[in-house]
C-alpha positions as CSV (number, residue, x, y, z in Angstrom):
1,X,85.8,125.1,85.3
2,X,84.9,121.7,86.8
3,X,86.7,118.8,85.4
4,X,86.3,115.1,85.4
5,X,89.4,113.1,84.2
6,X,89.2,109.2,84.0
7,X,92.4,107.4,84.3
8,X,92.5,103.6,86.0
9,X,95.8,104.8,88.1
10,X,96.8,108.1,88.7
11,X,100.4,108.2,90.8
12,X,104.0,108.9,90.5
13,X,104.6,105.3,91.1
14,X,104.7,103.6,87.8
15,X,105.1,104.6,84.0
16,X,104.7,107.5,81.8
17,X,101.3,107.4,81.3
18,X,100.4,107.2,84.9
19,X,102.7,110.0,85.6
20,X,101.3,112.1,83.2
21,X,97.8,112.0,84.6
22,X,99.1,112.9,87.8
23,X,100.8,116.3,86.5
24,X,98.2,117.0,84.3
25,X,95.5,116.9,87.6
26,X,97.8,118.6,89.3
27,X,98.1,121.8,86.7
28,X,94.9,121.9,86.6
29,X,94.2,122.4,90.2
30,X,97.2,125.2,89.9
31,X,95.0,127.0,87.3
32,X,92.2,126.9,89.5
33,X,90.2,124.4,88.2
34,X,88.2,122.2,90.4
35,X,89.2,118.4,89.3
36,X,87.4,115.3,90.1
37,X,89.7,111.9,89.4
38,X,88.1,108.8,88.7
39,X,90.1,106.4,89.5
40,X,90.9,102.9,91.0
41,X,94.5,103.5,92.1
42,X,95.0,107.8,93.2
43,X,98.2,109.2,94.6
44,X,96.8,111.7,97.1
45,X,100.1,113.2,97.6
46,X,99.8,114.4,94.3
47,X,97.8,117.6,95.2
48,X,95.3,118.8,98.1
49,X,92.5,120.1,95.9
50,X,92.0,116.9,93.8
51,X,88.9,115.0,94.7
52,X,89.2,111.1,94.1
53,X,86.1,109.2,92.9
54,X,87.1,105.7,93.5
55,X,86.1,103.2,90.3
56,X,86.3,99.3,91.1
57,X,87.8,97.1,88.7
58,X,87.2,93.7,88.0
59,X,90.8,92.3,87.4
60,X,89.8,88.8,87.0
61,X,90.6,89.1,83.4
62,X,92.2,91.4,81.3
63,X,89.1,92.3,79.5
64,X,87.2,92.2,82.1
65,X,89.4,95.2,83.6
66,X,88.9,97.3,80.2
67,X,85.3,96.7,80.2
68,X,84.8,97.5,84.1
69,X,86.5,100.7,84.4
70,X,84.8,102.2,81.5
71,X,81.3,100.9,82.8
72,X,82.2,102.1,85.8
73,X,83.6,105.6,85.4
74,X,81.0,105.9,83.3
75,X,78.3,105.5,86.4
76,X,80.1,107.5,88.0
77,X,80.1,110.2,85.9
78,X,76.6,110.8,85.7
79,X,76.8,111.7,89.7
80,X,78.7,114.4,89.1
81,X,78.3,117.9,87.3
82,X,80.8,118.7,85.6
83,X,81.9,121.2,82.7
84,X,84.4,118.9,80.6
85,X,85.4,115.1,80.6
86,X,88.5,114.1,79.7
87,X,89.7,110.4,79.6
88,X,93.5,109.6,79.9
89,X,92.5,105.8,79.7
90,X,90.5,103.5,77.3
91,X,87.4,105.4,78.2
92,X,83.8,106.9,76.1
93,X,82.0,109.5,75.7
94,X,84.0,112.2,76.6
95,X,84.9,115.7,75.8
96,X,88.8,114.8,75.1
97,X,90.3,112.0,75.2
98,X,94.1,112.2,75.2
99,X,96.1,108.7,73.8
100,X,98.2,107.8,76.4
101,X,98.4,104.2,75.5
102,X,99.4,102.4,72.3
103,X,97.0,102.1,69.4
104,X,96.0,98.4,69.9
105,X,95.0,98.0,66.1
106,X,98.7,99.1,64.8
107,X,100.6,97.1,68.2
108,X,98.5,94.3,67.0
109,X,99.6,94.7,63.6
110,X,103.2,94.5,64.8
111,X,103.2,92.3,67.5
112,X,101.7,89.5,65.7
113,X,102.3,89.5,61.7
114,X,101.6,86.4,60.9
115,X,98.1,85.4,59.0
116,X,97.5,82.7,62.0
117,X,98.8,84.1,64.4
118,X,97.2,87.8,64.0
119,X,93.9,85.6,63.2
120,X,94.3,83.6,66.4
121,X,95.1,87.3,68.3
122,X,92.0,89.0,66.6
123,X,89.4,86.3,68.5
124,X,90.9,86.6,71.4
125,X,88.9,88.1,74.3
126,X,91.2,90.5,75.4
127,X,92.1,91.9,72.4
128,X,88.3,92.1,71.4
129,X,87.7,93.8,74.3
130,X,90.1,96.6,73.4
131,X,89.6,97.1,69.9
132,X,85.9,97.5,70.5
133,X,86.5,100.2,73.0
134,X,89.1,101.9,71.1
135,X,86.8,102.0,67.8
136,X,84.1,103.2,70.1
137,X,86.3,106.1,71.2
138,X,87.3,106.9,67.6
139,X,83.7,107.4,66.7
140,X,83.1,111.2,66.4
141,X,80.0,110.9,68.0
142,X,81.6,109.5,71.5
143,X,84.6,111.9,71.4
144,X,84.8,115.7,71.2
145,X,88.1,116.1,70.0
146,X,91.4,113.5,70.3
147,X,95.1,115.0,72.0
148,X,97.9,113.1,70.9
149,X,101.8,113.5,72.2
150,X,102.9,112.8,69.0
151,X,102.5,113.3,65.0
152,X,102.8,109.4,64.6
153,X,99.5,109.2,66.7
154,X,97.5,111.2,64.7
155,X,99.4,110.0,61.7
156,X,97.8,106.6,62.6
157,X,94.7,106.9,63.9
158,X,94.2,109.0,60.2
159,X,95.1,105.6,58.9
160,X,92.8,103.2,60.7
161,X,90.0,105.3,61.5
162,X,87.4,107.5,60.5
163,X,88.1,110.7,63.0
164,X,88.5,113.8,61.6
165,X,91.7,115.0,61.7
166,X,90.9,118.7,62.4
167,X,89.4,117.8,65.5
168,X,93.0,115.9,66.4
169,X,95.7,118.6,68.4
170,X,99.0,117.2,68.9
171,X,100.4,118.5,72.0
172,X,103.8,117.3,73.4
173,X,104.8,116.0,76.9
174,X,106.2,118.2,79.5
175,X,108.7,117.1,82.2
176,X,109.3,118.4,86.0
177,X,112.5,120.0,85.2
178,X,112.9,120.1,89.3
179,X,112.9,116.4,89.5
180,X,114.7,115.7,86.3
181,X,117.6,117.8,86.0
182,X,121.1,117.1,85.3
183,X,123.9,116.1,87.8
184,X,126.1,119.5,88.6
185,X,129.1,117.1,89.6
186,X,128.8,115.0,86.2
187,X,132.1,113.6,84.9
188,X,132.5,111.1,82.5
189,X,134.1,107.6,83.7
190,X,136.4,105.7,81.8
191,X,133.6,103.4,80.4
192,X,130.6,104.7,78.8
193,X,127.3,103.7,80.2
194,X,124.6,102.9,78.4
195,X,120.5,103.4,80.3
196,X,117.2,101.4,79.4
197,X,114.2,102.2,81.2
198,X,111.1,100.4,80.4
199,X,108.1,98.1,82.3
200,X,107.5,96.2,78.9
201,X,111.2,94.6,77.8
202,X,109.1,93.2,74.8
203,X,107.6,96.2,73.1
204,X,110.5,98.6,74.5
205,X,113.0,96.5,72.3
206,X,115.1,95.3,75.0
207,X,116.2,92.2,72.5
208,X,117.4,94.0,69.4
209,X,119.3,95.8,72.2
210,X,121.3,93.5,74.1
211,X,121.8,92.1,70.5
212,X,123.2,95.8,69.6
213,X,125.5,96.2,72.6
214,X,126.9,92.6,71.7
215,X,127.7,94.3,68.8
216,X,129.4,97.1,69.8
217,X,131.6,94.8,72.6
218,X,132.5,92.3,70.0
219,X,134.3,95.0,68.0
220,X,135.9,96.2,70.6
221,X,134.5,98.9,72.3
222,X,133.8,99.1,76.2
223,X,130.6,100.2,77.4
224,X,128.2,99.2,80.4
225,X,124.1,98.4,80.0
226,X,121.8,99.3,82.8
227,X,118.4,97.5,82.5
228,X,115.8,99.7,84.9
229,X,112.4,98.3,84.8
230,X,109.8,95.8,86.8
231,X,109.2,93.1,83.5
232,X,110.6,89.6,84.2
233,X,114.1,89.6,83.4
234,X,114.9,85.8,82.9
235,X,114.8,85.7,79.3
236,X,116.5,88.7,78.8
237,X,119.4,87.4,81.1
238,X,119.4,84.2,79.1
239,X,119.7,85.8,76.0
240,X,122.6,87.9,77.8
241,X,124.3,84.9,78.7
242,X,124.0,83.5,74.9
243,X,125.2,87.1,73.6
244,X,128.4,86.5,76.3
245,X,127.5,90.1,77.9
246,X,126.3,88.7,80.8
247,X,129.0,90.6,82.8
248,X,128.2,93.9,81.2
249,X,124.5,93.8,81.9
250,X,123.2,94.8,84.9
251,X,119.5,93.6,85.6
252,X,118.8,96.3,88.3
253,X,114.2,95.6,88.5
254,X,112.5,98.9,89.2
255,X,113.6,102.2,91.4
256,X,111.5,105.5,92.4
257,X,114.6,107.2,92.1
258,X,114.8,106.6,87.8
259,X,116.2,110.2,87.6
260,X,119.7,109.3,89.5
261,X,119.8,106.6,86.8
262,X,119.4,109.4,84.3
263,X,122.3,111.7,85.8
264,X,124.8,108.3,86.1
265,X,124.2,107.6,82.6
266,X,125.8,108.5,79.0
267,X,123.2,107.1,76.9
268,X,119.6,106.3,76.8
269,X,118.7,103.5,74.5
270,X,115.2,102.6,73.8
271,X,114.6,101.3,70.4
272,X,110.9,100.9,71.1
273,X,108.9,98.9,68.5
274,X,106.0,101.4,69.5
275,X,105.4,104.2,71.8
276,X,103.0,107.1,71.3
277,X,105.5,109.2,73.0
278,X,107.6,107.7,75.6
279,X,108.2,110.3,78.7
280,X,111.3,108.4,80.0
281,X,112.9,110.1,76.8
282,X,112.6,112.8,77.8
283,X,112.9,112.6,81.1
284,X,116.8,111.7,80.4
285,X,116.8,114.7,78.0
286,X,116.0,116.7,80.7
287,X,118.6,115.1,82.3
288,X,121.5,116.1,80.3
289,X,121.2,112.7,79.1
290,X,121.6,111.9,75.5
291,X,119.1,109.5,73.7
292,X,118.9,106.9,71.0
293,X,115.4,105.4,70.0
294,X,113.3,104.8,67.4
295,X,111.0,106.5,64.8
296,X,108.1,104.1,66.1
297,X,108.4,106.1,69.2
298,X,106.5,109.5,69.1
299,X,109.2,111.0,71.3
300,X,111.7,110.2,68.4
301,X,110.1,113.8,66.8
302,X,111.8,116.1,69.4
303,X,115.1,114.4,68.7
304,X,118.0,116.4,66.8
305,X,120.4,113.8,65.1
306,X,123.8,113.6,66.3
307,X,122.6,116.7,68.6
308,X,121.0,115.7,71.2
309,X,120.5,111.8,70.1
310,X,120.0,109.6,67.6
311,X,116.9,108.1,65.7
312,X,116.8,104.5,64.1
313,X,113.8,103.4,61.8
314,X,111.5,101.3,64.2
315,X,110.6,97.5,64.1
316,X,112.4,96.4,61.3
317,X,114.5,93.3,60.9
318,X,117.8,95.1,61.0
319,X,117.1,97.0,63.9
320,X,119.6,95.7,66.2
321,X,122.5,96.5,63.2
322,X,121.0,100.3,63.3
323,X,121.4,100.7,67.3
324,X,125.1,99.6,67.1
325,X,126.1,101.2,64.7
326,X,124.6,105.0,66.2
327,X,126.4,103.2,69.9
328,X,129.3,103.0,68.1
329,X,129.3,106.4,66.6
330,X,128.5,108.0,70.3
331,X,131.3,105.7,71.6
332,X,133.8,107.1,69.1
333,X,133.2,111.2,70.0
334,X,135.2,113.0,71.8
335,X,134.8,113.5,75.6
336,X,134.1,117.1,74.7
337,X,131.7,116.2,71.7
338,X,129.5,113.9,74.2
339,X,129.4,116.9,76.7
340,X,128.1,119.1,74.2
341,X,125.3,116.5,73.1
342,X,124.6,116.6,77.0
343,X,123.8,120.6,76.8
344,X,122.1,119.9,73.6
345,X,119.4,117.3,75.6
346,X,118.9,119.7,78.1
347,X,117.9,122.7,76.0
348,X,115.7,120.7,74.4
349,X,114.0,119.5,77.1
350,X,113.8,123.1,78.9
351,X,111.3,123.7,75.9
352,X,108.8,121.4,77.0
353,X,107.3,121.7,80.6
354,X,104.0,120.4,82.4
355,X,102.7,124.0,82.8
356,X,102.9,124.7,79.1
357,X,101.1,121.3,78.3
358,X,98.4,122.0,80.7
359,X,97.5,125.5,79.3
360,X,97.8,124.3,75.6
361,X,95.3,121.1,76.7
362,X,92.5,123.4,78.3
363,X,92.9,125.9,75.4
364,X,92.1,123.0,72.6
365,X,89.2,122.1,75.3
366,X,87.5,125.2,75.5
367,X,87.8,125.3,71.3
């Protein structure tokens, strides 16, 4: 079958999402499809038989880099003949279009909840850029059928739009359980150390977090906080500072390496205020590592609690009470209880790999 699949970067290099289109091109090829990728930034590492159709963006605004890509890989679509289209970014018509980013009508509705403010928000250009492509792409007649990672996904898009939900398949993430694996030569040290991993402190929840692991210090229990991510740290380290865990946090910016953070680690926090389904969880399941996040994450559905992790109710105002009090309760287990947690993460991770995702994907496309 000849595929097209639009995504504006398609590497190893950066977040989930970008990941994600890489494996997924590269499956394909592996199942002997022949894959075209329009895109503006391409790995070519990623495999030999993918065929990169460069799309320029115009980044001299945010909207006008939503608007140009889609215009864009759009032209460039109708130069090629292919079998199926499926777009991986904001991106219509197409056969499939998988949502790999937030929703930007429900972020909206939690980033800015005030009647102003949200009013304010609603005119701006950039945000009018995307909610017009985005209800665009919801309209049956531009888009085959929808794949979501998670239930929330399709739980929301029921909510705000008009697609029907029969022509919605929820398919899960897989991981490279080569690259993500867990560290033979793992021992717990005498201070438990607690992993975020995020490239957007804001929506990832890194506040109610340092806030959390405040918490847990001020009543006495030692732990560690690795931040792992390229946002600007500043007012995180002020807030730090303020909390008086300056010397507990450790700022570390962005690595290549994220799954040696996994393997050093004892437990992943991410209290995301929203995430369709947020890989790095379980990239650190696969890991043997643990995780603590939210139910405004998607990836929050393949967590077992007090198994393999913990879920906390997303976004609310007592969010950073709910993360230390779940830190706490991993703090207090037994060595041998945390180790067990650590097989738990792993087994559940074995369950979902890239192959499997890939298969399950072309099945729903050829429905």
């Amino acid at each position: 079958m000849k595929i097209a699949v639009t995504r504006s970067e398609c590497s190893y290099g950066k977040g989930g999402a970008e990941r994600f289109a890489a494996n997924l091109c590269r499956e394909l090829c592996n199942m002997g499809h022949e894959v075209w990728v329009l895109a503006e930034i391409f790995d070519p590492e990623i495999h030999p038989g993918l065929k990169h159709v460069p799309i320029k963006v115009n980044r001299t605004t945010s909207f006008t880099k939503h608007l140009s890509f889609n215009r864009n890989s759009q032209a460039a679509l109708k130069n090629l003949e292919v079998d199926q289209v499926i777009a991986l970014s904001r991106n219509f018509p197409s056969d499939a279009f998988r949502v790999s980013d937030p929703l930007q009508c429900y972020w909206m509705k939690l980033r800015y909840p005030g009647k102003i403010r949200s009013f304010i928000e609603s005119i701006n250009p950039r945000h009018r850029t995307i909610l017009k492509i985005e209800r665009a792409i919801m309209d049956p007649k531009n888009t085959r059928i929808i794949v979501t990672n998670s239930q929330l996904s399709k739980t929301l898009i029921g909510e705000y739009y008009q697609y029907p939900q029969d022509r919605i398949h929820v398919i899960y993430n897989g991981v490279d359980h080569e690259q993500f694996t867990p560290d033979p030569n793992y021992q717990e040290g005498s201070q438990i150390k607690l992993l975020f991993v995020g490239q957007d402190f804001k929506r990832k929840g890194l506040d109610p977090l340092l806030r959390a692991f405040a918490m847990a210090r001020e009543q006495g229990h030692d732990c560690s906080l690795r931040v792992v991510g390229s946002d600007n740290p500043a007012p995180y380290l002020e807030l730090a500072g303020r909390l008086g865990v300056i010397d507990r946090v450790n700022f570390e910016g962005p690595t290549r390496e994220i799954q040696k953070a996994y393997q050093m680690s004892d437990l992943f926090v991410f209290p995301s205020l929203y995430d369709p389904f947020a890989n790095v969880v379980l990239e650190s399941l696969a890991c043997g590592l643990p995780a603590l996040t939210t139910t405004t994450n998607g990836s929050s559905e393949i967590i077992e609690e007090g198994q393999n992790g913990y879920v906390v109710q997303g976004a609310t105002h007592h969010l950073s009470k709910d993360l230390a009090n779940r830190i706490i309760q991993f703090l207090k287990l037994t060595p041998g209880d945390r180790k067990k947690m650590r097989q738990a993460a792993r087994n559940t991770a074995e369950r979902y790999t890239i192959s499997r995702n890939a298969e399950v994907f072309v099945e729903k496309l050829n429905q």
